[in-house]
N, C-alpha and C positions, 0 to 999 in steps of 0.2 A: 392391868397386866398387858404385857407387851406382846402382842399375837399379832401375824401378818394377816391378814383378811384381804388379799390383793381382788380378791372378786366382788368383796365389797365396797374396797373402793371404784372400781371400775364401771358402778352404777351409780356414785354422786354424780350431777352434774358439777362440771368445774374443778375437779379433783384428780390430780395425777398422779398415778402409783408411783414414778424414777423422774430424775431428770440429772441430766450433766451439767454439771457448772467450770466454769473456769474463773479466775481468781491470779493475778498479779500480786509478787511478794512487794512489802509493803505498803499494797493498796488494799482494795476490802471489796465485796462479796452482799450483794442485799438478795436473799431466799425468801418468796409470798409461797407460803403452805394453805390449800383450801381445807376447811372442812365443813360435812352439814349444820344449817341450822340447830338441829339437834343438840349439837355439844357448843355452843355459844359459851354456857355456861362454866364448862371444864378447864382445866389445865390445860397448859399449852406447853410444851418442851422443844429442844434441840437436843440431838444425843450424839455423839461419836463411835464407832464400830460394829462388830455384827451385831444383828439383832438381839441375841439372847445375851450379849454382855455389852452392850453401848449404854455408853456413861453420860450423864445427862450435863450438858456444857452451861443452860440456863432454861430457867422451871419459873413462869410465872400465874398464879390467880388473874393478875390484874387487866383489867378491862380498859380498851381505846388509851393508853399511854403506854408512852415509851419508858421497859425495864431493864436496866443494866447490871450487868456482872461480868468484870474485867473486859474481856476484848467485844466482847459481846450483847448483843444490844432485841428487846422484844419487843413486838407492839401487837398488840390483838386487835383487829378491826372487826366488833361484832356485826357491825351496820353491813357488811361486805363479806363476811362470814370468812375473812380470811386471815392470817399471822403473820406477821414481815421478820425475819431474822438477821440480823446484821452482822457483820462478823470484819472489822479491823486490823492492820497492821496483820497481813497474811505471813506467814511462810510457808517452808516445806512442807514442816511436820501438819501443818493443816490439811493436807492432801490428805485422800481418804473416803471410807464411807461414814454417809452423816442420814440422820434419820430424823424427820421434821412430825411428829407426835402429838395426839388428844390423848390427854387420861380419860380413861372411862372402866367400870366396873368388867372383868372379863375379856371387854375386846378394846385394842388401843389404836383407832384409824393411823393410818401413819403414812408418808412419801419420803421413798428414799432418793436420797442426794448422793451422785458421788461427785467428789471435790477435786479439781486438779489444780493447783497453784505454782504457776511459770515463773521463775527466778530472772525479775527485771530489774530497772534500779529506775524509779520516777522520782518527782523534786518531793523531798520532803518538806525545806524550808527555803524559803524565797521570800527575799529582800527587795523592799522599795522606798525612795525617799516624796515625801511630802511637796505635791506640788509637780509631783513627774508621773510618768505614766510605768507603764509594768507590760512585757507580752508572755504570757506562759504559755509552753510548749506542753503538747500530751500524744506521744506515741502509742499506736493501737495496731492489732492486728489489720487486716486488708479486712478480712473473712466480716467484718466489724463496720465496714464503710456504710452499708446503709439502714446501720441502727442508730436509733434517736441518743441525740448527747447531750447534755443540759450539765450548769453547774449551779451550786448551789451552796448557801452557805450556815457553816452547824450555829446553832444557837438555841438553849434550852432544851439539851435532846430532841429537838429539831434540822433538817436542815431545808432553809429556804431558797428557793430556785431564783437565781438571779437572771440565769440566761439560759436559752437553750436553740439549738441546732434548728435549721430549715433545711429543707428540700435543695434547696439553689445551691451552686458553687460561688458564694460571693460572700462579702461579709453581712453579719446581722448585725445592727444596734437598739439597744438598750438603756437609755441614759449614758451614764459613761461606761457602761461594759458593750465589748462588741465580741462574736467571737465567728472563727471560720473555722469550716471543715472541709480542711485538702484531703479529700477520698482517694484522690490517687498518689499520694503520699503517706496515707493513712496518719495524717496527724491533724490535729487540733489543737488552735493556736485562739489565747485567750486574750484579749484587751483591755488593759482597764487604764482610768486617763484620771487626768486631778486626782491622782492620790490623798489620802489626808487620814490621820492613826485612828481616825474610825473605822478604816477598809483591812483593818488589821485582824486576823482571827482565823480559824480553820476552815478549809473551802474542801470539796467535790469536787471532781471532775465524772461523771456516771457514763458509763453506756447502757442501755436498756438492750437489753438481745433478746427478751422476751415477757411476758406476764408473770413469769414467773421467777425470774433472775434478771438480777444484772450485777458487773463489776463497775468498781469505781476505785480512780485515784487521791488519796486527800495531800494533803499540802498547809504547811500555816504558813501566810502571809503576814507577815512583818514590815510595819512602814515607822519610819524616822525620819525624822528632821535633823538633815545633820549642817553645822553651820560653815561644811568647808566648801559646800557648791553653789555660786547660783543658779538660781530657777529659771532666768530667763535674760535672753542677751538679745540685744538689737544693732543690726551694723549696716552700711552702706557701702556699694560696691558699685563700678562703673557698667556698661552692660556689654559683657562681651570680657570681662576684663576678672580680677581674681581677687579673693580676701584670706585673712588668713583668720583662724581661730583657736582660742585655749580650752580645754576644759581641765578643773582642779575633780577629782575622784577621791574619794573615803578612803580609808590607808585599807581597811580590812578585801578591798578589790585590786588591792596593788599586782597578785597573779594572773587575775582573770584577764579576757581575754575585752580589748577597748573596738568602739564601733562609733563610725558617724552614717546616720542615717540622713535620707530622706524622704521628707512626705510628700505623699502625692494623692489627695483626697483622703479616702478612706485607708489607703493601703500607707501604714508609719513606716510603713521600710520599705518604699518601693525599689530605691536603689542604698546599696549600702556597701560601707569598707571599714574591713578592719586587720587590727595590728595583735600581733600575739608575744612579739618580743618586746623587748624593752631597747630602748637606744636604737632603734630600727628604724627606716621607714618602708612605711608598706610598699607595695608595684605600684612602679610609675602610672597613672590615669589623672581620671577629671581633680576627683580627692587622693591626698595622700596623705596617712593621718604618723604622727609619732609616741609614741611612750616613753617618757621618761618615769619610770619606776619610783626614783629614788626622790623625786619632787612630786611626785604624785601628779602629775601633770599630763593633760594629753594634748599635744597641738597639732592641725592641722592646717591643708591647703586648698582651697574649693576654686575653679576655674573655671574659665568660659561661663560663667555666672549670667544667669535669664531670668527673668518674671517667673517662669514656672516651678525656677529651682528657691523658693524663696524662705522657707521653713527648713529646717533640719534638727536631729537628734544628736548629742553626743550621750553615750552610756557603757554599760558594762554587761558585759556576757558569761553566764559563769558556767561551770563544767556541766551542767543538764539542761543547757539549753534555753532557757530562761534569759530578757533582756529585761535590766532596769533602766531606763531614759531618766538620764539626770538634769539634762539641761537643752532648752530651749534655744534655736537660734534662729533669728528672724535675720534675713536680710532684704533691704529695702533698693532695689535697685534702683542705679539714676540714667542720665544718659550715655551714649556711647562709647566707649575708651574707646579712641583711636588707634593708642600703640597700648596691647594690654600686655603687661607683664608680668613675669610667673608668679608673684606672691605680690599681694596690697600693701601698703603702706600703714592703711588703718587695721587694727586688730581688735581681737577681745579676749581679756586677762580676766582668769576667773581669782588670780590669787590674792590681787590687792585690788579690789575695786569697792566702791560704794553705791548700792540698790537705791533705788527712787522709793522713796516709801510708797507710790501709788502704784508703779508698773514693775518695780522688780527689776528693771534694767541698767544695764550701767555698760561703761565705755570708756576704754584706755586701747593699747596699741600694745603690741610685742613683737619681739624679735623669735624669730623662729631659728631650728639648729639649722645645721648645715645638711643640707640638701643632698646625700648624697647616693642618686639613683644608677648612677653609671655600674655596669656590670664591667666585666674581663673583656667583654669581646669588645665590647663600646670606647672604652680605655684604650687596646691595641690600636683599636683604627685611630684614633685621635693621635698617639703617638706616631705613626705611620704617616699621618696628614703632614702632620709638624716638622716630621723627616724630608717628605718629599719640598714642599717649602724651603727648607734652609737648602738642599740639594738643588734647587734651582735657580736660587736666588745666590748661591755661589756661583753657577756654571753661569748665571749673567754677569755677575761681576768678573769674572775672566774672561769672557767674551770682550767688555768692554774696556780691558786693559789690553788685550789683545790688539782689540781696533784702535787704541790709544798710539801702543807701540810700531804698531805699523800705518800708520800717519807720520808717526818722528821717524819711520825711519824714510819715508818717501821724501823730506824736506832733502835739498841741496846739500853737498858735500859743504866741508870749511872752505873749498878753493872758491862756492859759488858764494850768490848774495843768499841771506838767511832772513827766518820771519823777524818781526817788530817784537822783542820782549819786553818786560817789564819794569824798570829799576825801582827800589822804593828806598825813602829815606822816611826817617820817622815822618810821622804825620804829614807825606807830600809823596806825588807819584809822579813817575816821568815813564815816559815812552821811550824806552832806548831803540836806538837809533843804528841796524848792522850794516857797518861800511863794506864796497866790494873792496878785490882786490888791488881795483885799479890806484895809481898813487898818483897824485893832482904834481901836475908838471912846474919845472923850476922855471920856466917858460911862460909867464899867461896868456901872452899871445896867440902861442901854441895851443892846439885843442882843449880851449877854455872849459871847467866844467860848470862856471853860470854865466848864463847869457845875463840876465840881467837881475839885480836884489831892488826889492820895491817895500819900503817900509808903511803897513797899515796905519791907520791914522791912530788907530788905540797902540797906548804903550805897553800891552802887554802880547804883540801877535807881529812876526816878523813875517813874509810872505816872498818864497825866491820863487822864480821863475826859471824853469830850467830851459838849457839848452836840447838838441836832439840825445846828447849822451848823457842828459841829467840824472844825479843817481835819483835823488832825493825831491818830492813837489812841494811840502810845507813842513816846516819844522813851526812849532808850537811850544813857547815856554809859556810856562803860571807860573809869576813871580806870587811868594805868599809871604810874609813876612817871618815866618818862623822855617824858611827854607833856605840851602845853599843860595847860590850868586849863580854857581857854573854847573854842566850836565858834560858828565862820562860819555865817552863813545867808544865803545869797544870796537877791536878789529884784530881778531883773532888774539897773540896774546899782550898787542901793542895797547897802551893804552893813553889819551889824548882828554887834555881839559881844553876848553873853550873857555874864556870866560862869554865872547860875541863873539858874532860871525859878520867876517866883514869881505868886502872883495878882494880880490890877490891884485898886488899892483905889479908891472915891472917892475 
């Protein structure tokens, strides 16, 4: 019979008449109900609503194992004299009064449970490839920071604790599981490294809030080997200087959201960027990473490259927060680039490459899109630049046409003597030669205009010597063979051939 004896519970040691749970929709709910040694023996139940009509949800005999019926799960621990209730995949309508019960003749020890279950959305299923690593995220209440969190994973209506939570704000390791709890984030964030399709199966996430309750989030982990990634890439890069890299992604990630990590000790993401469009690239910095959707392709640009930057992630991030690290990139730096330029020459193509059967790594080169980080305002100035440039570089070429023309116009009228121009005949140049206006007298006696002509000993160099009113000190032919005999001498619009020049006689 189902009778409340609340004052006799209240005299067990270990035994609590109520308690409040709380419970996360699609996550689960573990309830430890004491009772006295005395009923060791007896049934053990779960029930649903008030006491005079709560409906029994799972009723077991059985002793020290675990008994299931649908969502719900028993275990009777005689040894401890207590009963664990499990309770799966929550929702609303689990909310409620629930009643944790010994059959026994008459009187039926009992603790009542009320249930509250908060409408959340945690990962249900989460994906990882062979050979990469996985971080799973778990969101908690604040109120929750400093209760013990352990994960743990099902097997044989069992579930085995793979990992569980310290004291410190740092990461814990465990073989390849590591995991942290950021308290003042209130979340919980899970590592696991060297994937391989044995790590495949249903996991825990638990908070313990007390001896007598606690909630937990499950999750099935899914690992695949899928043959469109490599596992691992190796590149060399100058120090100081930049490399560029590919990563190929699984079609079924082609929405989520792409990331390139790096490691830095313990912490796999200590710096990290990511892209959420497709044909984009991400904000201008160290890394800029791209998506191309439609190639399933992610490439990137990693710069100012150190010894310390020498490991990185490329993977996917899917709508609950969850990353899977698909591919490995080591780079090996060498000496200093001098002049280090925005993107490397050497690359790594995840699409056509061939793996070392020993290391997994392999190496080819690619061209990356086009780079285009310029915003609206960065574009204006550029054009603006461009403008001022050609706007000056006109106002200097009018300057110096300016200074051109007023040089010609300072030169002597036609009446006076004029500079030396130039004549040219194909292939031969002559120095034309501007006569004054004075006109050589029919007199030579008369105001002679050469004192004396004195022929060079070479036969190509005539040599006058002039008088005080000499117009002219050396005239200079090149005879060449493919040139006239005689040279033009203009004088305003007269014009005079010479074949030589020889003295004027009486």
């Amino acid at each position: 019979m189902k009778i409340i004896l609340t004052f006799t519970l209240l005299m067990i040691p270990g035994v609590v008449s109520s308690m409040r749970v709380t419970g996360y929709s699609g996550g689960g709910v573990m309830i430890t109900c004491g009772y006295d040694e005395a009923y060791r023996g007896n049934e053990k139940y779960f029930c649903k609503g008030q006491w005079s009509t709560c409906t029994d949800q799972i009723k077991t005999e059985e002793k020290n194992k675990w008994v299931q019926k649908d969502r719900f799960s028993l275990y009777d621990d005689t040894t401890s004299g207590v009963f664990t209730v499990t309770i799966r995949d929550l929702s609303e309508r689990d909310s409620g009064t629930h009643y944790c019960g010994t059959e026994n003749f008459g009187l039926d020890p009992n603790t009542k449970v009320d249930l509250k279950v908060i409408t959340d959305q945690q990962n249900r299923s989460v994906r990882g490839y062979s050979g990469g690593n996985i971080i799973i995220n778990f969101k908690y209440e604040k109120k929750h920071k400093n209760h013990e969190k352990y994960v743990c994973k099902s097997a044989a209506d069992q579930c085995f604790t793979v990992i569980n939570t310290n004291r410190a704000a740092e990461w814990k390791h465990d073989r390849r599981f590591s995991v942290h709890d950021d308290r003042s984030a209130g979340l919980l964030r899970l590592f696991i490294r060297e994937l391989n399709e044995n790590d495949s199966g249903e996991y825990n996430i638990t908070v313990k809030v007390s001896e007598e309750y606690s909630f937990f989030s499950e999750f099935n982990l899914n690992i695949r080997d899928d043959d469109c990634c490599v596992k691992s890439i190796s590149l060399s890069a100058a120090a100081g200087g930049s490399v560029n890299i590919s990563c190929k992604y699984p079609q079924s990630h082609r929405s989520d959201v792409k990331f390139l990590c790096w490691r830095s000790g313990d912490d796999l993401c200590a710096e990290e960027t990511s892209v959420n469009q497709s044909r984009r690239w991400s904000p201008e910095g160290k890394i800029q990473l791209y998506d191309d959707r439609e190639e399933q392709l992610l490439t990137g640009s990693i710069s100012h490259v150190t010894e310390q930057h020498s490991e990185y992630w490329c993977g996917v991030q899917s709508d609950r927060g969850h990353k899977s690290f698909i591919t490995r990139v080591l780079i090996r730096v060498t000496g200093t680039s001098s002049t280090p330029q925005p993107s490397s020459s050497s690359a790594a193509s995840f699409s056509s490459v061939q793996s070392s059967p020993f290391t997994g790594v392999s190496r080819t080169s690619t061209s990356l899109p086009s780079l285009n980080t310029s915003s609206g305002s960065s574009l204006i100035i550029v054009l603006v630049l461009v403008l001022l440039v050609l706007i000056i570089a006109g106002l200097s070429l009018l300057f110096l046409c300016k200074k051109h023309q007023s040089r010609g116009g300072d030169s002597p009228s036609q009446t006076g003597p004029r500079e030396h121009e130039v004549v040219s005949y194909t292939g031969c140049d002559y120095e034309e030669i501007k006569d004054t206006h004075k006109q050589l007298p029919t007199n030579p006696s008369s105001n002679c205009v050469y004192a004396t002509v004195q022929k060079a000993t070479g036969d190509s160099q005539c040599c006058i010597t002039s008088a005080e009113d000499l117009n002219y000190a050396v005239v200079n032919f090149h005879k060449e063979s493919d040139c006239p005999d005689s040279v033009s001498i203009r004088n305003n619009q007269d014009y005079s051939e010479y074949a030589a020049v020889s003295h004027l006689t009486a």
